[in-house]
C-alpha positions in Angstrom: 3.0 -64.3 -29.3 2.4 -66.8 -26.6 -1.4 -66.5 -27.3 -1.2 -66.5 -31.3 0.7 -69.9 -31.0 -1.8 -71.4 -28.6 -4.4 -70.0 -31.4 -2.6 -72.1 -33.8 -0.9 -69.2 -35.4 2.7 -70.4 -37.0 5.1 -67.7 -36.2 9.0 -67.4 -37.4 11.4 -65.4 -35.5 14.6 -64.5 -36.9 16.7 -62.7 -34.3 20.3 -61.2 -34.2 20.6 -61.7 -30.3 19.4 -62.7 -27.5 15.8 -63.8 -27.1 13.5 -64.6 -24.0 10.8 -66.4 -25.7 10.6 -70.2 -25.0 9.5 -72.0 -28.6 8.1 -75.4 -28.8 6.3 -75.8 -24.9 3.3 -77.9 -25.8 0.1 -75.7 -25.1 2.4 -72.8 -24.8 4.4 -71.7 -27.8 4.8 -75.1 -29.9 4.2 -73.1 -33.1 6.8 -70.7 -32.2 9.8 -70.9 -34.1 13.0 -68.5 -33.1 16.4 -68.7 -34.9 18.9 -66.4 -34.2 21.9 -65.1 -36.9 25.2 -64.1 -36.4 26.9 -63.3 -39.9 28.7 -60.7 -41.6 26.2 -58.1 -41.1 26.1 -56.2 -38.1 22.6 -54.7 -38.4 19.8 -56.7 -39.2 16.2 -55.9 -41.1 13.0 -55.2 -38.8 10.4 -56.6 -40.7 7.5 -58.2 -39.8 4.9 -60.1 -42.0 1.9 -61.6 -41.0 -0.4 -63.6 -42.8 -3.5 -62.2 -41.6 -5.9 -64.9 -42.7 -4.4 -64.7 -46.5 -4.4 -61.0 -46.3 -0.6 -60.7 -45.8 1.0 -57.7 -44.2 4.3 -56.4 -44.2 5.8 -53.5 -41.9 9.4 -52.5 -41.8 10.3 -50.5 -38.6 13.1 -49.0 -36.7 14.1 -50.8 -33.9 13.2 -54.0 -32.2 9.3 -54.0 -30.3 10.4 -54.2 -27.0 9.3 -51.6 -24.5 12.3 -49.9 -23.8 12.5 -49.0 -27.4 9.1 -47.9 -27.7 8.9 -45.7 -24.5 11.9 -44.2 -24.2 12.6 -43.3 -28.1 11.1 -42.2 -31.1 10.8 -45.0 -33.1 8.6 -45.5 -36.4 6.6 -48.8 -37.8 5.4 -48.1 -41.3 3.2 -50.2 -43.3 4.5 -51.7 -46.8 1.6 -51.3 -49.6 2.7 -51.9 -52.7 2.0 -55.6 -53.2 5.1 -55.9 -55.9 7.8 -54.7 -53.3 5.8 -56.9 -50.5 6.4 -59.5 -52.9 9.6 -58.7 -53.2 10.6 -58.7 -49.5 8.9 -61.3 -48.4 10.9 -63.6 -51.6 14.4 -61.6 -51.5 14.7 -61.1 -47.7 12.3 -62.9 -45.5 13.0 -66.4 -47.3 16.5 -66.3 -47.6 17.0 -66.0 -44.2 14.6 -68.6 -43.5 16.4 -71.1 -45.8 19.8 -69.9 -44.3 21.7 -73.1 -43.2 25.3 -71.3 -42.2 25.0 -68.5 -39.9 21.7 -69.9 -38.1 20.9 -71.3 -35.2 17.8 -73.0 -33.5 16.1 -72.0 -30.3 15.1 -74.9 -28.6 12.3 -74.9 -25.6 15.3 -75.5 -23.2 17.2 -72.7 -24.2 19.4 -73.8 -25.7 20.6 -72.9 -29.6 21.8 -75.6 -32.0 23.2 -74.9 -35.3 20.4 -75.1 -38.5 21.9 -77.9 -40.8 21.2 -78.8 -44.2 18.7 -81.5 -45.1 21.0 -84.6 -45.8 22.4 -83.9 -49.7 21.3 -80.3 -49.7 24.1 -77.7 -50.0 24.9 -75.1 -47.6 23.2 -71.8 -47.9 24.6 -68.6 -46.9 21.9 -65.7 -47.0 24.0 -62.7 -46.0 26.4 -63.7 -48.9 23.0 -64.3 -51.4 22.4 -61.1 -50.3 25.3 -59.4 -51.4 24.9 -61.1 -54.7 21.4 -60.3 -55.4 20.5 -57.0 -53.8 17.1 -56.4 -53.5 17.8 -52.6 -55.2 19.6 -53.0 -58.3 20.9 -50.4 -60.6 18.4 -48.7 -63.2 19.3 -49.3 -66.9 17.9 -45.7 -67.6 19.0 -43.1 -65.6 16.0 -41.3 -63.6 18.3 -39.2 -61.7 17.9 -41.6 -58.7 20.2 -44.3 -59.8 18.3 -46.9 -58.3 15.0 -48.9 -58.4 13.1 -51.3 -55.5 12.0 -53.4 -58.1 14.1 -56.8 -58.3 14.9 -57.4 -62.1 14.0 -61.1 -61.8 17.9 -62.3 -61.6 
């Protein structure tokens, strides 16, 4: 990541824990952003996007990328194909918690984490609780046998 953002790459973070990486060291990782949340959910998504030059790619996976993970357990990384439910994630999940201004908090170079505000005379946003409100699977109006679809309905 360290060599992406000295490549100019932008890259967001969004992390439940903990996380070693040092954002915003000119030369080093100034386009590194890493924000951490702590909110009602207990588990959080493993998604990663990446523009890829205006080719974007999204992957969900099962665990976080860190070696112990990867040598010591089966863990899976799958590709996400189907550009509507790409489009989908990347609007109903990724961005919310991007725009979250209540449970997140700012990694600065220091190490240091600061709470995420609201510009001044914007309103608090709460993405876990947008979440709950606008689930990404909503209930079919016909019934398939499934009883659910991974399309949003546009609400």
């Amino acid at each position: 990541l360290y060599r992406a953002s000295q490549a100019g790459v932008s890259i967001d973070l969004i992390v439940r824990g903990i996380c070693c990486l040092r954002p915003g060291i000119p030369g080093v990782s100034e386009n590194i952003r890493v924000r951490g949340q702590v909110g009602r959910f207990l588990e959080h998504s493993r998604i990663f996007c990446f523009g890829n030059n205006g080719n974007e790619e999204i992957y969900l996976g099962s665990a976080d990328m860190m070696q112990r993970n990867l040598n010591s357990r089966v863990e899976a990384l799958f590709p996400i194909e189907d550009p509507v439910l790409c489009e989908a994630i990347r609007d109903r999940v990724l961005q919310p918690y991007l725009a979250d201004t209540v449970n997140t908090y700012e990694l600065l170079s220091d190490g240091v984490y600061v709470r995420v505000k609201p510009e001044p005379g914007e309103p608090l946003f709460d993405c876990q609780a947008w979440f709950i409100k606008h689930p990404l699977i909503e209930p079919e109006t016909e019934d398939n046998g499934f009883g659910t679809s991974a399309l949003p309905s546009g609400s």
